[in-house]
KEKE-3310 file (N, C-alpha, C; in steps of 0.2 Angstrom, whole numbers, plus 5000, padded with zeros to 4 digits):
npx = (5054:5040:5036:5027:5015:4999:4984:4969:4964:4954:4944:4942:4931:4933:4931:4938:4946:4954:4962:4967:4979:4991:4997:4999:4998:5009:5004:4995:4977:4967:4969:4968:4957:4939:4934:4926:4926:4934:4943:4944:4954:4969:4986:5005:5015:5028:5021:5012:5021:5028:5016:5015:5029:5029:5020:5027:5040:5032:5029:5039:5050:5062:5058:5063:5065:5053:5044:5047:5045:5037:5028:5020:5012:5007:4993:4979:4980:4985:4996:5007:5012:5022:5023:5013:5008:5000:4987:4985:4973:4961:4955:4963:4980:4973:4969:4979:4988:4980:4981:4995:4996:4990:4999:5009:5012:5013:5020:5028:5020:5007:5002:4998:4986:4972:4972:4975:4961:4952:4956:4954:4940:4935:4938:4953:4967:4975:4990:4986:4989:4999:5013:5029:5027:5031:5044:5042:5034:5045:5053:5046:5045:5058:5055:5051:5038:5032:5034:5028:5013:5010:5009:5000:4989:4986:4984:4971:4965:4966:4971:4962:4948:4951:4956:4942:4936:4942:4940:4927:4928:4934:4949:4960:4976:4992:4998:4988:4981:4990:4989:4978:4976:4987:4982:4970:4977:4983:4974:4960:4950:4937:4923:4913:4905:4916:4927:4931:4939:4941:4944:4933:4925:4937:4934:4923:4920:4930:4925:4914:4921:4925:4915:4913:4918:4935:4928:4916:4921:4928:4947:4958:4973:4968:4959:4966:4974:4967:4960:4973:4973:4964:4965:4977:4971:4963:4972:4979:4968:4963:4947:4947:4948:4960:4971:4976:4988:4999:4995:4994:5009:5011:5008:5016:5018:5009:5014:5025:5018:5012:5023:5028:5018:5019:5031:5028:5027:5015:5015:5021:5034:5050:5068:5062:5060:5056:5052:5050:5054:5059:5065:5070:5074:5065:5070:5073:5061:5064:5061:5061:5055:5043:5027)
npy = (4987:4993:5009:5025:5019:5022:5025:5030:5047:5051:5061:5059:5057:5058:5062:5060:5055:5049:5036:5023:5023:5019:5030:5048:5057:5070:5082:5094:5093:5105:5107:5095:5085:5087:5071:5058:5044:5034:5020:5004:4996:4995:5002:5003:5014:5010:4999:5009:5018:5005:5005:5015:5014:5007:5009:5020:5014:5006:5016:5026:5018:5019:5026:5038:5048:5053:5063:5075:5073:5079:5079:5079:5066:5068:5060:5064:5070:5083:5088:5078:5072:5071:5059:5047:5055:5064:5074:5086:5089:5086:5086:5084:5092:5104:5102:5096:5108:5117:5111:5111:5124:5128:5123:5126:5145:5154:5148:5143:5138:5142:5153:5146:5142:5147:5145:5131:5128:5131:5122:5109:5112:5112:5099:5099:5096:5104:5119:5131:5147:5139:5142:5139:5133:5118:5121:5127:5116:5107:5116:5116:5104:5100:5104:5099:5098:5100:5087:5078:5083:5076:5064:5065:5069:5058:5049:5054:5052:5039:5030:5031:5028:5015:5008:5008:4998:4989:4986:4984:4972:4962:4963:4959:4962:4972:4967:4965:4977:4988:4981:4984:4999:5001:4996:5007:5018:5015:5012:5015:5022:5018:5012:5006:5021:5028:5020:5006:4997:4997:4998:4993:4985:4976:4969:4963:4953:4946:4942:4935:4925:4918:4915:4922:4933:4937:4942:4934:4921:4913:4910:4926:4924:4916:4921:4935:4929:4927:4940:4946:4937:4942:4956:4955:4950:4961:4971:4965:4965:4978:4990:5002:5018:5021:5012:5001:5001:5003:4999:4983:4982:4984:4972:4969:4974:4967:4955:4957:4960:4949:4941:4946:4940:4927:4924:4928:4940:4945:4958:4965:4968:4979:4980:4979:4968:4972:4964:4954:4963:4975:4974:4979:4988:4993:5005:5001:5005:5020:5035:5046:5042:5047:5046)
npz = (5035:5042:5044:5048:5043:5047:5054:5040:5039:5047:5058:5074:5087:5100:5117:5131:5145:5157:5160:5166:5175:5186:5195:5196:5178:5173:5170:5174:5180:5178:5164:5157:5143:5149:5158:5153:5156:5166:5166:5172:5173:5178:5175:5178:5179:5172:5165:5157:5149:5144:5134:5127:5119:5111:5103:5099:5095:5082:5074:5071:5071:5083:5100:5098:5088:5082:5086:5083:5068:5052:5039:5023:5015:5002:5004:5005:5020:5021:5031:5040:5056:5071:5084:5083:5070:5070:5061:5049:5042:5048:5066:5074:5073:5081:5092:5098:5098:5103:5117:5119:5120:5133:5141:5138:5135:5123:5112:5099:5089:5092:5086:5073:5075:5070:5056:5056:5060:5052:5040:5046:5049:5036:5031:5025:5017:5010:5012:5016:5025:5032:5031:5036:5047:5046:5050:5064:5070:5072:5078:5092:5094:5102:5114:5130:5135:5124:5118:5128:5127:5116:5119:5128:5120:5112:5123:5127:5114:5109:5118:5128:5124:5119:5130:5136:5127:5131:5143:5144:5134:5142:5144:5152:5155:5152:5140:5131:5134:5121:5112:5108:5111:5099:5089:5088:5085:5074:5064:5069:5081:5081:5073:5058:5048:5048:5052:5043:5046:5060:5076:5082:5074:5072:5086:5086:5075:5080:5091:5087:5079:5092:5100:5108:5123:5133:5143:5144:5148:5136:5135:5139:5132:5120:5112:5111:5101:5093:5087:5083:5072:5063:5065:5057:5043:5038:5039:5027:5016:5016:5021:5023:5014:5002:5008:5003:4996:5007:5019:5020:5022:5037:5044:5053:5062:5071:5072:5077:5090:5093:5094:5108:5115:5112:5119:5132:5138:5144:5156:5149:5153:5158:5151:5136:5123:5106:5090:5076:5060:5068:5076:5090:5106:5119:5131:5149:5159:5169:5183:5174:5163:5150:5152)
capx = (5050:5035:5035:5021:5008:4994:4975:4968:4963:4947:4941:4941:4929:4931:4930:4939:4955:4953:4965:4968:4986:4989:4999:4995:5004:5011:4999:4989:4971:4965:4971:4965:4950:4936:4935:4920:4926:4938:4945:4946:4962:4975:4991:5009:5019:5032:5016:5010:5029:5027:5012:5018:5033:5029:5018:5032:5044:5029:5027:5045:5059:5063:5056:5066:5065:5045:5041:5048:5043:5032:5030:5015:5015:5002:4987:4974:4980:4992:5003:5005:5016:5022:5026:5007:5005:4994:4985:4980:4967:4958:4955:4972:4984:4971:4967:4987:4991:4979:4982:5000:4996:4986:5001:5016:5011:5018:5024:5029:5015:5000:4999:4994:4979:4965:4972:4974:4954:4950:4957:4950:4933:4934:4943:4957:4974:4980:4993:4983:4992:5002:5019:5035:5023:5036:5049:5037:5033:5053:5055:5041:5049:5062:5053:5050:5030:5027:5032:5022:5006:5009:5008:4993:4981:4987:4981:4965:4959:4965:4972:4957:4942:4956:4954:4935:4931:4946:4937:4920:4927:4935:4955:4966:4983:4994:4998:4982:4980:4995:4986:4971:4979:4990:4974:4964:4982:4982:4965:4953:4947:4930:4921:4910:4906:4921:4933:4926:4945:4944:4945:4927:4925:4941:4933:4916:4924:4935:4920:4908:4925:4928:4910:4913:4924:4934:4922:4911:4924:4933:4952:4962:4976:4965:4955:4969:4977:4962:4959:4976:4972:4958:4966:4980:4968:4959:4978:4982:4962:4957:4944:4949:4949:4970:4975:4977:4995:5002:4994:4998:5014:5012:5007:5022:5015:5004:5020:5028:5015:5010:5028:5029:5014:5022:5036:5026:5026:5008:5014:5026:5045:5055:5068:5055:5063:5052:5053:5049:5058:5058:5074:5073:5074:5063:5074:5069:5058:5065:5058:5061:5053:5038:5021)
capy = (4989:4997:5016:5029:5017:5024:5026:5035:5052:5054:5065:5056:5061:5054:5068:5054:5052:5043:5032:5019:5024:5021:5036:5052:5058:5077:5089:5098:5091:5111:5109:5092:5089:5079:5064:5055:5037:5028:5011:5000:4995:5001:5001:5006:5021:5007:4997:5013:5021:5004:5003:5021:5015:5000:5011:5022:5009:5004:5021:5028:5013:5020:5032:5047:5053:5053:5068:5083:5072:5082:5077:5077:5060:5070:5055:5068:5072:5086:5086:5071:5075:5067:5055:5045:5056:5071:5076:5096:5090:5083:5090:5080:5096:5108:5097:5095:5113:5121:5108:5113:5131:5128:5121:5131:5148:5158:5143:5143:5133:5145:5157:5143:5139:5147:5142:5125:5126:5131:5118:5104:5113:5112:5092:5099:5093:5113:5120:5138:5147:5136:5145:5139:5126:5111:5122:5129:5111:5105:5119:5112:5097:5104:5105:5092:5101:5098:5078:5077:5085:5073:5058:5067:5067:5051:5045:5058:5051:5035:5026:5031:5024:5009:5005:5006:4994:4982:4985:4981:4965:4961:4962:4963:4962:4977:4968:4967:4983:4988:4977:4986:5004:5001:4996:5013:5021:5013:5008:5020:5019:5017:5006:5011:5020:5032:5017:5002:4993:5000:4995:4991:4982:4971:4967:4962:4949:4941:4938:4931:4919:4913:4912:4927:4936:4935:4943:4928:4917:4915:4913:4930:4924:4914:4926:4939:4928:4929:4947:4946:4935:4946:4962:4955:4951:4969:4975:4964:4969:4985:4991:5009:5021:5025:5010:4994:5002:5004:4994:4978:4981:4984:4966:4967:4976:4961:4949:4959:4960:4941:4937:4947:4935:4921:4926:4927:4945:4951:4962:4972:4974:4983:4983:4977:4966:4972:4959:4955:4966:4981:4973:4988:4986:4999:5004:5003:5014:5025:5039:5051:5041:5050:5044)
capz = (5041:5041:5046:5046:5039:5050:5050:5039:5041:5050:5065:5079:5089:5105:5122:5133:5148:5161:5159:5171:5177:5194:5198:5190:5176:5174:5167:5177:5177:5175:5155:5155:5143:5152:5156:5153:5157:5171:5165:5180:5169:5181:5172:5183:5173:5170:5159:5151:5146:5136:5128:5121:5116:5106:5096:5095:5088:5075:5070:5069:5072:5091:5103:5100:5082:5077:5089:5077:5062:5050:5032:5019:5011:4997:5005:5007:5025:5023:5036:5046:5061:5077:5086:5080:5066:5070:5054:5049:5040:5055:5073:5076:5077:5082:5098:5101:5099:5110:5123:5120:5122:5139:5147:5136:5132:5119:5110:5092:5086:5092:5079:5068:5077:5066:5051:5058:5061:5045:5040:5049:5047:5029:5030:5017:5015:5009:5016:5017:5031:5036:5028:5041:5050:5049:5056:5070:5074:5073:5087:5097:5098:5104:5121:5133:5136:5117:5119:5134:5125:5111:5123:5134:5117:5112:5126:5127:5109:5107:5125:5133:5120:5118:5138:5137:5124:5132:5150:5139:5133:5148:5144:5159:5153:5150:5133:5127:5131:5120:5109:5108:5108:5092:5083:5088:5083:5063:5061:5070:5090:5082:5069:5053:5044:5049:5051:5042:5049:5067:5083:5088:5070:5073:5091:5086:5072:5084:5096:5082:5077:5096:5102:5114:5124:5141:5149:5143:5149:5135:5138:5135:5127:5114:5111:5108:5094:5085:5085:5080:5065:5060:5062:5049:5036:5041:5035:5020:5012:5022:5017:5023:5007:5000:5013:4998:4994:5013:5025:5019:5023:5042:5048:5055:5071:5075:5070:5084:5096:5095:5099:5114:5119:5113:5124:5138:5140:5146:5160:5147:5157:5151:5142:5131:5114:5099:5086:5069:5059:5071:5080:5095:5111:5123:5137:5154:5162:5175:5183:5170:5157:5150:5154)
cpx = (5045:5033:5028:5014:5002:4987:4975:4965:4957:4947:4941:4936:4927:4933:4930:4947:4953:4957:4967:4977:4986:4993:4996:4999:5005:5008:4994:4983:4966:4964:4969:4959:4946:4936:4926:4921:4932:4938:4945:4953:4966:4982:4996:5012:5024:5028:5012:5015:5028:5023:5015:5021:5033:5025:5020:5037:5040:5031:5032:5052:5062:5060:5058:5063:5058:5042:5042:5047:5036:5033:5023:5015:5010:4995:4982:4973:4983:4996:5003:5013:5015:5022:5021:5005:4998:4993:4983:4975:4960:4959:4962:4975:4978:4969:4976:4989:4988:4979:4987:5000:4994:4992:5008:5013:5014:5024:5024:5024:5008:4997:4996:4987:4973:4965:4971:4966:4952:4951:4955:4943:4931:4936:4948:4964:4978:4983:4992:4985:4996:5011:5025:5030:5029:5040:5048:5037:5038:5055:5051:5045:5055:5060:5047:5043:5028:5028:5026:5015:5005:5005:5000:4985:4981:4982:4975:4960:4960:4965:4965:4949:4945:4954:4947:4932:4935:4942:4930:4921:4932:4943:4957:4972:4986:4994:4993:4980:4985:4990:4978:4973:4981:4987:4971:4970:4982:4978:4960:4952:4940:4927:4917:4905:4914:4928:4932:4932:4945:4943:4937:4926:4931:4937:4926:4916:4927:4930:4915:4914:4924:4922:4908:4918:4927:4930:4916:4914:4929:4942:4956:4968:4974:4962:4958:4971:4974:4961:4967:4976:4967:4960:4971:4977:4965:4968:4979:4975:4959:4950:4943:4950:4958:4975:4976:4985:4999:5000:4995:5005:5016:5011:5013:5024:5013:5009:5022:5025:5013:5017:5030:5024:5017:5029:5036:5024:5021:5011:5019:5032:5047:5062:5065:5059:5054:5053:5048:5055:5059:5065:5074:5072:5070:5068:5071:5069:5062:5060:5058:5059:5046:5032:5013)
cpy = (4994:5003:5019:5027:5015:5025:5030:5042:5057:5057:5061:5060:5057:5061:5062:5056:5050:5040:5029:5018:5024:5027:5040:5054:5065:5081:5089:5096:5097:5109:5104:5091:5082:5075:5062:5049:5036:5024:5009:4997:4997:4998:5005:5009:5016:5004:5001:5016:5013:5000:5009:5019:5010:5003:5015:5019:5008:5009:5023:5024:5016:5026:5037:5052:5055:5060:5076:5080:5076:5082:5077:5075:5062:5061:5057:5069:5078:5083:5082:5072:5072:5062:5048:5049:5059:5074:5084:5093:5086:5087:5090:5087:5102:5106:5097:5102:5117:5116:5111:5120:5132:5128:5125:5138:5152:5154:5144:5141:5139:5149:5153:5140:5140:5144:5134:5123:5128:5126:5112:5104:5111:5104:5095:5097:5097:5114:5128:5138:5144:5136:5145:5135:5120:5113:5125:5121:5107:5110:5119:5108:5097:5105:5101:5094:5097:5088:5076:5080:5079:5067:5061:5067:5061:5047:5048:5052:5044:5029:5026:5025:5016:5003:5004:5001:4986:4981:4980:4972:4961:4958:4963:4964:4968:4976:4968:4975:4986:4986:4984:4997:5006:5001:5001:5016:5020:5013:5012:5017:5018:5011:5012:5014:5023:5027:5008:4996:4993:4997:4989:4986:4972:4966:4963:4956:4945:4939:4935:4926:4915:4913:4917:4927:4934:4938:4938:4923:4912:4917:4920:4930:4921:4919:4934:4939:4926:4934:4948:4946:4939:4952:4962:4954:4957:4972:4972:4967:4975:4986:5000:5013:5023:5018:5001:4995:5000:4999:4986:4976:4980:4979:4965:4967:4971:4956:4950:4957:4953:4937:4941:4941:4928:4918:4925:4935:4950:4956:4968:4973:4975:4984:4977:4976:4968:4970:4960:4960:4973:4980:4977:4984:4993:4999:5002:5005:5014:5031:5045:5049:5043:5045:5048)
cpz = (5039:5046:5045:5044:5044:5048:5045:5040:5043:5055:5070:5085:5096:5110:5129:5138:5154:5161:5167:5172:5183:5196:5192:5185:5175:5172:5173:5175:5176:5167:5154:5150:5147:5151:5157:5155:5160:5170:5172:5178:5172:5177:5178:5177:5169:5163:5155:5147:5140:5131:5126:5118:5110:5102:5093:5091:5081:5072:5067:5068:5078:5094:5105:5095:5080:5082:5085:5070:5059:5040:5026:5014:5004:4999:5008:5014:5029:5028:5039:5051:5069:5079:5082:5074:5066:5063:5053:5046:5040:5059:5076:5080:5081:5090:5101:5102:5104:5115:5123:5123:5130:5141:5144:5133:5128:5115:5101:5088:5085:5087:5074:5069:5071:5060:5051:5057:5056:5044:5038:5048:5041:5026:5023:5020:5013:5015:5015:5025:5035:5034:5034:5046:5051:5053:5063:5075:5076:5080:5092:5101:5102:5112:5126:5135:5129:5116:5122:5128:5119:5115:5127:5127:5115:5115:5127:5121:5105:5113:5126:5129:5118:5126:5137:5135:5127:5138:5149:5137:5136:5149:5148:5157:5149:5139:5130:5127:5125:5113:5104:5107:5100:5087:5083:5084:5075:5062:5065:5078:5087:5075:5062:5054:5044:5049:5052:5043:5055:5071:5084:5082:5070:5080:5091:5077:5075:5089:5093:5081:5086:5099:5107:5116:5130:5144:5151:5145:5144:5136:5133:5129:5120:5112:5107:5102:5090:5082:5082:5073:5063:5061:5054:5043:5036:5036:5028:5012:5014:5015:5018:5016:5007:5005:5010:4998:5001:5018:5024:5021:5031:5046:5053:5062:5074:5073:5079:5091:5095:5097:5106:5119:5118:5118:5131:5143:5143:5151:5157:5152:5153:5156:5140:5123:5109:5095:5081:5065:5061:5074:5084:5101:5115:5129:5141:5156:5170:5177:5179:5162:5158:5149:5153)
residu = (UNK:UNK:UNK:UNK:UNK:UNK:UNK:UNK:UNK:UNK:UNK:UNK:UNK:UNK:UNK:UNK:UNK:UNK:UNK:UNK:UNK:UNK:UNK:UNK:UNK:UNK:UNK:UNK:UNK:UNK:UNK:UNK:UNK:UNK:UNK:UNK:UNK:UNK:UNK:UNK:UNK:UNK:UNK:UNK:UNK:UNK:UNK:UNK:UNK:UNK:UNK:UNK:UNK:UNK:UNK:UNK:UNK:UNK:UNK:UNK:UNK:UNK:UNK:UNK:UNK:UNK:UNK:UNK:UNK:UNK:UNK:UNK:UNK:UNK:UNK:UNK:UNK:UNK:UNK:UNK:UNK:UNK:UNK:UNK:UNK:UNK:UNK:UNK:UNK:UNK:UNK:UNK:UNK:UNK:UNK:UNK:UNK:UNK:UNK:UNK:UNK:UNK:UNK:UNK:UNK:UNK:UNK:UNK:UNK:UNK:UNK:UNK:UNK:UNK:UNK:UNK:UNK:UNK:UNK:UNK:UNK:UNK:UNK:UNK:UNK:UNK:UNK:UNK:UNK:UNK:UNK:UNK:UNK:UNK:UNK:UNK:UNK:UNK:UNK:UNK:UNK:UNK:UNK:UNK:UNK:UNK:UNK:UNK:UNK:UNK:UNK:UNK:UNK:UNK:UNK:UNK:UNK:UNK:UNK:UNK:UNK:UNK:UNK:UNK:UNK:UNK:UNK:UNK:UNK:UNK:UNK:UNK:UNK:UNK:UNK:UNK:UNK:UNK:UNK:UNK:UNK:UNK:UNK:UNK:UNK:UNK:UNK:UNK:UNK:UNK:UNK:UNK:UNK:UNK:UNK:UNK:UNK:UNK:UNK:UNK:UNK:UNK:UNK:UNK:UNK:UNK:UNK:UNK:UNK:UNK:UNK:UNK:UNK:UNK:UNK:UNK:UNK:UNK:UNK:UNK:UNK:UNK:UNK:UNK:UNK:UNK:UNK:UNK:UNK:UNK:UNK:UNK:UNK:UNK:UNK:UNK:UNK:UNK:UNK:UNK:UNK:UNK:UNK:UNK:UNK:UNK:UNK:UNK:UNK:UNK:UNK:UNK:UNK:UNK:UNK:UNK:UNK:UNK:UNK:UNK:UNK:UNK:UNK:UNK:UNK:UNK:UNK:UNK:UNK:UNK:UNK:UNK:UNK:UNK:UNK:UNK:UNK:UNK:UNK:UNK:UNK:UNK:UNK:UNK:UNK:UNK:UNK:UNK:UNK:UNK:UNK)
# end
């Protein structure tokens, strides 16, 4: 099974939420950061709870344990941390902690802000200043605000630029979005030179193979199981720097995710079977599952 084997570790530099949810979800829109873009994509809490969680399964093997994960696999990211693998040596935690801090103040994590921003300013992969940092971030997790904030940038910096380009190419289907998420998550929400694997790259390859997009009238499902086939090749040759050894391994996701379409699953119910060798099942959503 293929754990952790995530993008590489660039900035993402998207200033994006919006998110096409039809109800709202729990943070306070004060702490929010701007939204620049509204999907028309409306997704119900039931069809976001599980696009999160399917790229929780990929990431971790089920949606509990990857939220106090903190480990530096030495792949010039330091720390990689969280449920998606928030990096120090990117904007990543420095973006997740002061959102955390807006809405929990006085939170274990804070004090590491400046060094956090060194950091990131500097792209290093040191652990300067960051002296009890994993255990800091193990008692975060510990409090159901620090899950939630993981999910709100999540969706901040990679949901939200994920909806736009699937609005753009004219996805409806929860699973394609799903689809199109998991991609921004391993591979980059953007293209090159920054992520010469990423989302817009896969997107603009699958539209030169199939003649055009659904928006052009091309049928979605076709259309999907191409980008599919084009992101597995994208994973078995990346051309991502450090990502020959690891990525190849994670086809495993787009195994999964093309048998929930074969299944028939575009509207995502849950409990939601995850397949290939992931074998998990997502519960189903109640009202106290996070969104």
């Amino acid at each position: 099974m293929s754990l952790r084997l995530r993008a590489a570790c660039t900035a993402v530099a998207v200033v994006a939420t919006g998110i096409g949810v039809a109800t709202a979800g729990t943070a306070s829109a004060s702490v929010r950061p701007a939204a620049v873009h509204a999907s028309t994509i409306k997704l119900t809490n039931a069809q976001q709870y599980a696009v999160d969680e399917i790229t929780n399964v990929f990431e971790n093997g089920d949606i509990n344990s990857g939220f106090a994960d903190i480990v530096d696999y030495n792949d010039g990211c330091g720390y990689t941390a969280g449920y998606i693998g928030f990096c120090t040596q990117t904007s990543d935690d420095v973006n997740l902690v002061t959102y955390y801090d807006s809405v929990q103040p006085n939170n274990p994590l804070k004090t590491y802000l400046p060094a956090l921003k060194k950091l990131a300013d500097a792209g290093s992969d040191a652990h300067t200043g960051l002296s009890g940092f994993p255990a800091a971030w193990q008692k975060a997790a510990k409090d159901p605000k620090f899950i939630q904030a993981q999910f709100e940038q999540a969706h901040t910096y990679y949901l939200a630029p994920a909806l736009a380009e699937a609005e753009k190419v004219g996805i409806t289907t929860p699973l394609g979005v799903a689809n199109f998420f998991d991609t921004a998550v391993e591979m980059g929400p953007d293209g090159a030179p920054d992520s010469p694997d990423g989302l817009l790259v896969l997107v603009a390859e699958t539209t030169k193979d199939e003649g055009g997009t659904p928006a052009s009238g091309v049928n979605e499902h076709t259309w999907l199981a191409q980008f599919n086939v084009v992101r597995t090749a994208h994973l078995k040759n990346p051309k991502t720097p450090g990502r020959k050894s690891d990525w190849p391994e994670s086809v495993d996701r787009v195994q999964a995710l093309q048998a929930m379409a074969a299944a028939g699953e575009w509207s995502l119910p849950t409990p939601l079977k995850v397949g290939a060798d992931f074998d998990y099942t997502i519960p189903a959503y109640t009202s106290s599952s996070p969104v």
